[in-house]
Structures are given as structure tokens and as C-alpha cells.
N, C-alpha and C positions, 0 to 999 in steps of 0.2 A: 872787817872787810879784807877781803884778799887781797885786794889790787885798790891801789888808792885811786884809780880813776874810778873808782865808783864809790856815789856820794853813799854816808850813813842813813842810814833809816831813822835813827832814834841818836836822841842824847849821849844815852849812856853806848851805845855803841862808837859813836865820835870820841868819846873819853878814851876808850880804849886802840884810837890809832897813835900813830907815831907825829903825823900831823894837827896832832888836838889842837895845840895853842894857835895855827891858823884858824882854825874852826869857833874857836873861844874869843879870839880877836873881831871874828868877823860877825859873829850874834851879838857883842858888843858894842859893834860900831851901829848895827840893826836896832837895836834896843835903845841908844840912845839915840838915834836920827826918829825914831817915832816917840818919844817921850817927850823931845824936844819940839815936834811939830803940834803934842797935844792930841795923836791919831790912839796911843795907846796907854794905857796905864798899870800895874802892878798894883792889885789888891789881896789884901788877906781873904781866904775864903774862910769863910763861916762854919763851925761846926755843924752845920745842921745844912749842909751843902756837898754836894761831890762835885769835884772835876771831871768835864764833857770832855 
């Protein structure tokens, strides 16, 4: 991004600002506020599966 007022599109785009570890702090704090609720889960996907 050129101008950090405008948010990333994608992951690996966020990696590449100068502000990542705001961005890695805050999918973190996301990920475990729904883990913790039970709303979401992290599974292995299956070889014989593609990611939507």
C-alpha cells in the first residue's frame, strides 16, 4: 500500500507494510476472542479438499 490509510487487501500484502505487527497483533487478538467464544475453529484441511 502506498499510503497506510488504506487498509491491505490480503495477508501477504499486510506483511509487507511497515505497520504489520499492528495488523498481526489485531488478527490475534480476533482469532482468539472467537476461539474463545466457540464461534470459530482451525481445522486441518484434508487432502482431497481445496480451500473456498
Amino acid at each position: 500500500a502506498d499510503n497506510l490509510s488504506d487498509e491491505p487487501l490480503s495477508l501477504e500484502e499486510a506483511k509487507t507494510r511497515p505497520d504489520w505487527h499492528y495488523w498481526k497483533k489485531a488478527m490475534d487478538e480476533e482469532y482468539n476472542l472467537f476461539t474463545s467464544l466457540g464461534t470459530w475453529q482451525l481445522k486441518e484441511l484434508s487432502q482431497d479438499r481445496s480451500l473456498v
